[in-house]
N, C-alpha and C positions, 0 to 999 in steps of 0.2 A: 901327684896322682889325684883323680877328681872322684870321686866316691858318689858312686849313682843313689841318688834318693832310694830308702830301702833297699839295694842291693847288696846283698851278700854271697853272689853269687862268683866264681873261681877267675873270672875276670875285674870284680867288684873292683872298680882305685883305676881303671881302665880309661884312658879316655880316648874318642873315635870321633875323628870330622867327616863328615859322610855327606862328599857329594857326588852319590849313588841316584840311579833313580828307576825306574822301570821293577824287575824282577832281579837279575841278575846279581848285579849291587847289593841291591835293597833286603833281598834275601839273605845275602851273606853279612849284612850288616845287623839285621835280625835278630841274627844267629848269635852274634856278639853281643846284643841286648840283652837278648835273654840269659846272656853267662854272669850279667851283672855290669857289662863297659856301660858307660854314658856315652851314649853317640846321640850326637848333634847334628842332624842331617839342614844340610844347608839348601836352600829352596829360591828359585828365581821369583819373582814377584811378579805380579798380574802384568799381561803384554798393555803398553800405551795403544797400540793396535787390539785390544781386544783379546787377547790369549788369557787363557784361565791363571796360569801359573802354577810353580810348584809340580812336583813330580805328577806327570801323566797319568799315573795308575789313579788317581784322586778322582780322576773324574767318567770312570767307567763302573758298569755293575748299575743295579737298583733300588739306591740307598730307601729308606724310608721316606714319606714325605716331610716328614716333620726331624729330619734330619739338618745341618748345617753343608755345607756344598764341601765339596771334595773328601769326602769320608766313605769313597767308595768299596768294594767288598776287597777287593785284594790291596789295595793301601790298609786296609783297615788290618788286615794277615798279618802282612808283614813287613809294617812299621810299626807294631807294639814297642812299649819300650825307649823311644825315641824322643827328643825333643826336637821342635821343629822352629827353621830360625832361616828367615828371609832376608835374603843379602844381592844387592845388588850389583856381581860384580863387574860392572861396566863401570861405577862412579868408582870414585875419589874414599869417599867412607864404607863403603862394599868391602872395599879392597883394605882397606885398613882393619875392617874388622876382622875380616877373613886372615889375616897376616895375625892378629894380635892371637884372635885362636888359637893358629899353628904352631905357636909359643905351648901352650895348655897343655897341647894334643901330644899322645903318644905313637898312635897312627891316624893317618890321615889315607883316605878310601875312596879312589875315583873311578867309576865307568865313563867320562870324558875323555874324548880321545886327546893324545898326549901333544900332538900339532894344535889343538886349541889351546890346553895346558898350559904349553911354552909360549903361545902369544901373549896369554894373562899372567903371566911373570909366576907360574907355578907349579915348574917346573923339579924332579924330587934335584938337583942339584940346589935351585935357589930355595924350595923348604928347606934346606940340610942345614944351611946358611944361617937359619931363623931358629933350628930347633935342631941340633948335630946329631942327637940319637933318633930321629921321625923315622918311623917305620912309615912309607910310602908304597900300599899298596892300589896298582893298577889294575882294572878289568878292563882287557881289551880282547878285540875279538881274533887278532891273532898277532903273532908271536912277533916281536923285533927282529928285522933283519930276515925275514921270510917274503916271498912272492907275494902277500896279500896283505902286507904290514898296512896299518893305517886306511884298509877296506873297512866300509860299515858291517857290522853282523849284529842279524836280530836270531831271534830262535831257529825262524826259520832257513835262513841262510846258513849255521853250521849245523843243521840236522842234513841239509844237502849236501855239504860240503866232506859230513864226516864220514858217511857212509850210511848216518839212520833212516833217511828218506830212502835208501835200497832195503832196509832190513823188513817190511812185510812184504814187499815181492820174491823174496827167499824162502820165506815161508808158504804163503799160500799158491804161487805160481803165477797170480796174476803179475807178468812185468811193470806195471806203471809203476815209479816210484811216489811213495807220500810218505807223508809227515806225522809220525806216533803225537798220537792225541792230548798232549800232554807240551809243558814248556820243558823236556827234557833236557834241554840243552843250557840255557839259563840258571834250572836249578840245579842241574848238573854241577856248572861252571861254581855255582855260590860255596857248594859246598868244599871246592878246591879251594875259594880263596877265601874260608870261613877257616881250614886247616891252617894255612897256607901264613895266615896272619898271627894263628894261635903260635905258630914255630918260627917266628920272626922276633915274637916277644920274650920267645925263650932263647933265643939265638943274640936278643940284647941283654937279656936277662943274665948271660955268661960270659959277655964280651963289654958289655957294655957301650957298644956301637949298633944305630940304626943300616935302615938298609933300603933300596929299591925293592920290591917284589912286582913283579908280574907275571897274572893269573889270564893267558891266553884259549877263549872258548872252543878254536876248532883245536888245539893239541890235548887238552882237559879233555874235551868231550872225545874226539875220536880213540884217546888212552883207555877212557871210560867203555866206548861200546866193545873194544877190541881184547880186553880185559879177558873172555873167552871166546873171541869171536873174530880173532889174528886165526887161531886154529892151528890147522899144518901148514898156514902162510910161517906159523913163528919159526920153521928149519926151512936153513939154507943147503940144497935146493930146496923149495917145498914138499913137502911129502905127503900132500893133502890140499884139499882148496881152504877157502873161506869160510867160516861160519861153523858153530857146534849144532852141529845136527841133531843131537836133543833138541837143541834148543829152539830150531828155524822148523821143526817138525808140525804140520797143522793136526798131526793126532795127539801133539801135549798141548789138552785145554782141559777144562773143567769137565767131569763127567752127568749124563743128565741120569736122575733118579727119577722115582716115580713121581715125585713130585716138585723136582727140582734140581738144584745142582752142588755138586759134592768134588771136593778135591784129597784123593788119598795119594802117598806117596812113602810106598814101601821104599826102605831103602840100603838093607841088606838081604843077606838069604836066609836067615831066620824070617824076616819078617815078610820078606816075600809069602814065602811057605805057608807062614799062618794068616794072610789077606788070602790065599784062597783055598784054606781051612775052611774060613769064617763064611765067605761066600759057596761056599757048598761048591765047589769049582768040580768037573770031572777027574777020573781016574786018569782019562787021556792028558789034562792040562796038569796035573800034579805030579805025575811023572815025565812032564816033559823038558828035556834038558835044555831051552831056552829062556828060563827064570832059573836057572840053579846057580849061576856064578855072574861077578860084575860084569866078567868081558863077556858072557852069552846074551847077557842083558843088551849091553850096548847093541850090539849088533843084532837084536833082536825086538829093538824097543816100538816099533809100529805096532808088530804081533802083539804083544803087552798091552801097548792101550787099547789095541782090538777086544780083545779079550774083554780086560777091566770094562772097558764098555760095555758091552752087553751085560756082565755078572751085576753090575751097578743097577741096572733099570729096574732087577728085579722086586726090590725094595726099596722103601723110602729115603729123605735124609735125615729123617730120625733115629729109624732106627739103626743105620751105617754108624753116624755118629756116635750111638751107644755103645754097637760091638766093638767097633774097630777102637774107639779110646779105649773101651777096657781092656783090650790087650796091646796097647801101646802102638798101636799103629797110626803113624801123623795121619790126619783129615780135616780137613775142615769144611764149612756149607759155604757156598760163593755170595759173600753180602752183595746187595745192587747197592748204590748211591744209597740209595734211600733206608735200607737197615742200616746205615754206618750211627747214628746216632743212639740208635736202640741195642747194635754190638753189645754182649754181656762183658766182654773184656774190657770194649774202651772206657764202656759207662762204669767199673767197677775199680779201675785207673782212674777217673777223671777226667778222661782224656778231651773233650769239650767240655768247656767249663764254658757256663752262663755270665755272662758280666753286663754293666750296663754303664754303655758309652753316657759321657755327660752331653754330646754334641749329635751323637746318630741314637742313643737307645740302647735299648735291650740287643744282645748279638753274641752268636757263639766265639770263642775265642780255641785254637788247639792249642793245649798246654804244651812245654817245652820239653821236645822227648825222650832226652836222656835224664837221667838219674844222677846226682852228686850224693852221697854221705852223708858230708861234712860243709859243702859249698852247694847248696841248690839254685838251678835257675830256676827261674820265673816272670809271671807278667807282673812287672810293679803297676804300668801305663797303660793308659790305651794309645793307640795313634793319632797323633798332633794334631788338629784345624791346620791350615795354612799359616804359619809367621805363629802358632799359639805363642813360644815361646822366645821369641826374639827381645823382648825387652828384659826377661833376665838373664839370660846367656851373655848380654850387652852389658849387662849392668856387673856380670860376675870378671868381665875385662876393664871393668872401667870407661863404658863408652855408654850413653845414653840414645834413645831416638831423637832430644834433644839436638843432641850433639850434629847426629844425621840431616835434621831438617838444617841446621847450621851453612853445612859445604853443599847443601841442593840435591840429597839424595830425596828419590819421589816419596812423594807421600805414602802411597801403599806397599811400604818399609813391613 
């Protein structure tokens, strides 16, 4: 077991060769950083044709000027934690070293597709060879032995694929399909094989045998958006269409206040009852038998936000906020982008913490969201320069850069 610098976190003794790169990976490798695993994410080295090198996310976003080169905004997220170690695995001592790791490692984490894999001899049979319990987990974009095996998938191809680029034409009516504004799909996918890897380790943990794992993005993701939104597709025959209609409804969205916007959400018949108590609601709406029970609700839930709409504009989100906490009704005010920093929760959690990179500066960091006891995660690191740590990763197997200039591995090792 390799025990992360300061880490004492529930995966601490963890070790992870991580050659992840983009979002997907990289997130779910993260994810294991911050449990405490030492991952060593392995990094191609600058193109002889001019290629930057090293994971692509390095070199987007608008670092500072006085920053050092590839410490862009989302590398900079979500390789916290990480050592970073440039390997060439084209040469002779690439591959060697990469081999010697494998020995170290107790999973090993790739979004490389598995046909390049098996040409660079890296295949989870010959790791097995090298290291009998490696837990070998794969990110690919879709399933073995399916119609699409060994197809590229970036976000946007399984948000097409899964059904999410139809989900706001269900909603608003416009037909054109697009793509929810966000990497859903990626950070979807990570957090499957963030699980995915934690129950592999418990799964040797009891047998004492490694294993394959593959974490496929359009079965992940479409399991994910279908989750309730199979609907009355999920009986055979159907007995309903697609999609929960709460949910595809364009009358559930934030409501507007006098001076802004307010989300409440009664959610039984108590609490219905006393949300429009509070809003001074009519005789007519408070004896009306389409709030009084779950199943009147359902089938009534347009009229509902109709309603709440208008009763909301009448006052501010101040004052909303005040009554409705005090009698226990959820609500909350809709932060933009721009209140998320000043949030009285997050700032009172910590939840961006201030740090200051050695290489880019001053820069917020999100702390790690769950909670341990007894084992807490956290950022020991900030995220790697390209190759930062390749000379001691090399030096903890017994192989020098030495050694690499030796067999004619390049210079910008």
């Amino acid at each position: 077991m390799n025990k992360s610098a300061g880490a004492d976190g529930p995966l601490s003794g963890v070790r992870v060769l991580d050659l992840t790169s983009v979002i997907f990976g990289s997130y779910a490798t993260c994810i294991l950083a911050d449990l405490g695993a030492d991952v060593i994410k392995i990094e191609q080295p600058k193109s002889r044709t001019g290629g930057d090198g090293g994971d692509i996310m390095r070199w987007g976003g608008t670092p500072p000027k006085s920053a050092k080169a590839g410490l862009g905004p989302v590398f900079l997220t979500i390789n916290r934690n990480k050592r970073s170690v440039v390997l060439d695995l084209t040469t002779e001592f690439g591959m060697q070293a990469l081999l010697e790791l494998v020995k170290t490692a107790d999973i090993f984490a790739s979004n490389i597709r598995l046909s390049a894999l098996e040409k660079l001899g890296l295949s989870y049979e010959a790791l097995a060879r090298i290291k009998q319990d490696l837990i070998y987990v794969h990110a690919s974009g879709f399933g073995r032995g399916g119609a699409y095996e060994g197809q590229a998938a970036y976000d946007d191809i399984i948000q097409s694929l899964s059904g999410f680029a139809d989900l706001l034409s269900t909603s608003d009516g416009d037909p054109k399909p697009r793509f929810i504004p966000t990497v859903i799909a990626d950070k979807g996918a990570a957090l499957f094989m963030a699980y995915a890897a934690v129950a592999a380790l418990y799964h040797r943990q009891q047998s004492g045998v490694g294993q394959f794992v593959e974490v496929p993005m359009l079965e992940t993701i479409t399991s994910f958006l279908l989750a309730e939104h199979l609907y009355d597709e999920a009986y055979d025959p159907p007995t309903g269409g697609w999609t929960h209609p709460r949910m595809i409804s364009p009358h559930r969205r934030p409501y507007q206040t006098k001076d802004g916007h307010i989300t409440v959400m009664p959610h039984d018949n108590a609490t219905w009852r006393l949300f429009f108590e509070v809003a001074d609601a009519s005789d007519t709406i408070m004896s009306d038998t389409r709030h009084q029970s779950y199943e009147a609700r359902a089938k009534h839930y347009i009229w509902l936000y109709d309603v709440m709409d208008e009763l909301l504009q009448k006052q501010d989100t101040s004052y909303w906020l005040q009554v409705l906490q005090d009698r226990g009704i959820p609500c909350a005010k809709v932060n933009r982008f721009t209140d998320l920093k000043q949030d009285p929760h997050l700032q009172s959690v910590g939840f961006f913490q201030e740090r200051q990179h050695p290489d880019a500066g001053p820069y917020f960091a999100m702390k790690p969201p769950v909670n341990f006891s007894r084992s807490p995660a956290s950022i020991r690191t900030d995220a790697p320069t390209l190759g930062q740590h390749t000379e001691e990763v090399l030096n903890e197997i017994g192989l020098s850069l030495a050694d690499a200039q030796k067999v004619g591995h390049p210079e910008n090792l």
